[in-house]
SEDOLUM-443511 format. One line per 10 residues: number of its first residue (from 1); their letters; for each residue x, y, z of N, C-alpha, C. Coordinates in steps of 0.02 Angstrom, whole numbers, padded with zeros to 5 digits. Example, Ala and Ser with C-alpha at 12.3 -4.5 7.8 and 13.67 -1.06 7.14 Angstrom:
2
1) as) 00660/-00284/00390/00615/-00225/00390/00660/-00165/00390 | 00642/-00112/00354/00684/-00053/00357/00645/00002/00394
END
This chain:
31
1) xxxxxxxxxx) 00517/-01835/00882/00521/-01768/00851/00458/-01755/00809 | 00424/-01811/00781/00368/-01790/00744/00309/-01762/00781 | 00310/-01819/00833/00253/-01800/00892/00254/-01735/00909 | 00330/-01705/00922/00321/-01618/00932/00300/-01593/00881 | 00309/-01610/00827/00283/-01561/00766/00224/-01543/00760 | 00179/-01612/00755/00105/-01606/00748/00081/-01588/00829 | 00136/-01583/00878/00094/-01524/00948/00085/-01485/00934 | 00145/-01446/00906/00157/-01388/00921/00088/-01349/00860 | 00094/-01397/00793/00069/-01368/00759/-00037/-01361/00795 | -00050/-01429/00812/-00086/-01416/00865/-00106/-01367/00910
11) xxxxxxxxxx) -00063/-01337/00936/-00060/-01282/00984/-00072/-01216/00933 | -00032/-01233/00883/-00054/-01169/00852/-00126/-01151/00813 | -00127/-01191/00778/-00212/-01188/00757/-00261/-01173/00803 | -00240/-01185/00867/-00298/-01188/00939/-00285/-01121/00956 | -00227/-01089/00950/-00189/-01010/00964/-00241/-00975/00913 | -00235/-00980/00860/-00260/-00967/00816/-00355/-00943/00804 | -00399/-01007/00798/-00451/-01023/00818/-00476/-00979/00870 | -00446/-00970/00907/-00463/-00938/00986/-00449/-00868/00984 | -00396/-00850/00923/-00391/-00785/00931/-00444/-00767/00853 | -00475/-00789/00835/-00523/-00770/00774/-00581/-00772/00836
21) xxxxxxxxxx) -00604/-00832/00867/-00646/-00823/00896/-00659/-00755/00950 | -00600/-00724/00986/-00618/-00688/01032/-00626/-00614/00989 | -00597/-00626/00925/-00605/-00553/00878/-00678/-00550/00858 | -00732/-00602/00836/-00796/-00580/00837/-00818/-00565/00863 | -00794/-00601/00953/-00850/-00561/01008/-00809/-00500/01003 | -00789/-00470/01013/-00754/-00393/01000/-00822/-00355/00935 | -00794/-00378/00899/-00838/-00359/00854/-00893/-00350/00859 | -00940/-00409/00876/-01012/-00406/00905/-01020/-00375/00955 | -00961/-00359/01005/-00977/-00321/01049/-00975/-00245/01042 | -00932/-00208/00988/-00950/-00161/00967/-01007/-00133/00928
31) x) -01027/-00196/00885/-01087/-00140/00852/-01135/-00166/00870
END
């Protein structure tokens, strides 16, 4: 059960990360 914890939490930081990252190129791609 721990192992899922630190996945999931895993998965989320990477969810995360990835969705900051695709918001700059947005950004950079607008102005």
């Amino acid at each position: 059960m721990e192992y899922m914890g630190s996945f999931l939490r895993k998965a989320a930081t990477t969810n995360l990360f990835n969705s900051i990252k695709k918001r700059k190129v947005q950004n950079r791609a607008m102005s």
